[in-house]
C-alpha positions in Angstrom: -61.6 -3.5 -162.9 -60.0 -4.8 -166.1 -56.9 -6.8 -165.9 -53.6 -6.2 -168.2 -54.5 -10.3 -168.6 -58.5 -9.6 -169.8 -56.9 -6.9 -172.4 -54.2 -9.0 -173.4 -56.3 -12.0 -174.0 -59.2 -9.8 -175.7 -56.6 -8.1 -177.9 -54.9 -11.7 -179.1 -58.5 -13.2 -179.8 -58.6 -10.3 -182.5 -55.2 -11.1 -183.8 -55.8 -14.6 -184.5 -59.6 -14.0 -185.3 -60.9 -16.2 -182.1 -63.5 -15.9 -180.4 -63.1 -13.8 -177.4 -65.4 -14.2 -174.1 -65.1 -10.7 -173.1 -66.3 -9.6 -176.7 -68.9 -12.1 -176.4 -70.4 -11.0 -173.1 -70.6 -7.4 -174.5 -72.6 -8.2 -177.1 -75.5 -10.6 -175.1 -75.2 -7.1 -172.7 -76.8 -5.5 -175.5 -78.7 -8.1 -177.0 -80.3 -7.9 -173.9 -80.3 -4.4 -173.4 -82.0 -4.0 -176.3 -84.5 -6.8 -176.2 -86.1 -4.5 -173.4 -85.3 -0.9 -174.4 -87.9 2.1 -173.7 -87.8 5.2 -174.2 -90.0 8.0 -175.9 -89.3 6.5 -179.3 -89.0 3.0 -179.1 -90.4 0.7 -177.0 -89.4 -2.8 -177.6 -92.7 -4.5 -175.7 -94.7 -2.3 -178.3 -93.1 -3.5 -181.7 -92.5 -6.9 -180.5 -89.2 -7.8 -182.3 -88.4 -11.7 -183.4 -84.8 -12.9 -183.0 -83.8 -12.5 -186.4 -84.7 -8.5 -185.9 -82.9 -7.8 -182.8 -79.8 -9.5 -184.1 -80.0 -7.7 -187.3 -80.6 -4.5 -185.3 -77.0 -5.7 -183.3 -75.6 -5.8 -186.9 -76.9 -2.7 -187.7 -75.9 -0.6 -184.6 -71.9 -2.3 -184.6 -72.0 -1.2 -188.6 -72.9 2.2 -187.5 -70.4 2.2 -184.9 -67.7 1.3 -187.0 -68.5 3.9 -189.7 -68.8 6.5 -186.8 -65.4 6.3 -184.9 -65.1 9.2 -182.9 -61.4 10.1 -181.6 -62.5 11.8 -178.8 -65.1 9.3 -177.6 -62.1 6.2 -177.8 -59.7 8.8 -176.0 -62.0 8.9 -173.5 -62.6 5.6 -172.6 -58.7 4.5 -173.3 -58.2 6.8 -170.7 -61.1 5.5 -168.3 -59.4 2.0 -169.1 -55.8 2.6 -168.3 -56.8 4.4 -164.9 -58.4 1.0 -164.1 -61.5 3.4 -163.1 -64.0 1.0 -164.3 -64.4 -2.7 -165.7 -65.6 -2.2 -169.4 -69.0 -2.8 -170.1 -70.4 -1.4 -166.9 -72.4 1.6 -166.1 -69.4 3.0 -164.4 -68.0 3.4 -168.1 -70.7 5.3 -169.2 -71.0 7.6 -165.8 -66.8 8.2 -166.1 -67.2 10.0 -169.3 
């Protein structure tokens, strides 16, 4: 479950532009993720991607991301988030929407 303290902290780290642990730990979760994806149309054991591509693919996906905010989507999981149904970054985030 996440804290008022872990928001708090996460939301002065991007105030003052530090780094932020939580934010940090999201991304090795998908730098990981993606390191051994599968699925019908990519298979990351199959292309065999260097570091330099699976952090420019990070890149690319957070760019994407941030061009395609979706209202509904945040609502969502700012309401998943205030119920304290789940702890960010979990599968329980994904299954509560």
């Amino acid at each position: 479950m996440s804290t008022q303290a872990e928001t708090t902290d996460t939301f002065t780290s991007l105030q003052t532009n530090q780094p932020s642990p939580f934010i940090d730990r999201a991304i090795i979760n998908l730098l990981a993720r993606i390191s051994s994806f599968s699925d019908d149309h990519f298979d990351t054991a199959f292309v065999i991607l260097d570091e330099s591509e699976l952090k420019s693919l990070v890149v690319l996906l957070l760019q994407h991301w941030t061009d395609h905010l979706d209202g509904r989507l945040l609502a969502g999981y700012l309401l998943v988030l205030r119920e304290g149904k789940t702890n960010p970054g979990s599968q329980q985030a994904d299954d509560a929407l």
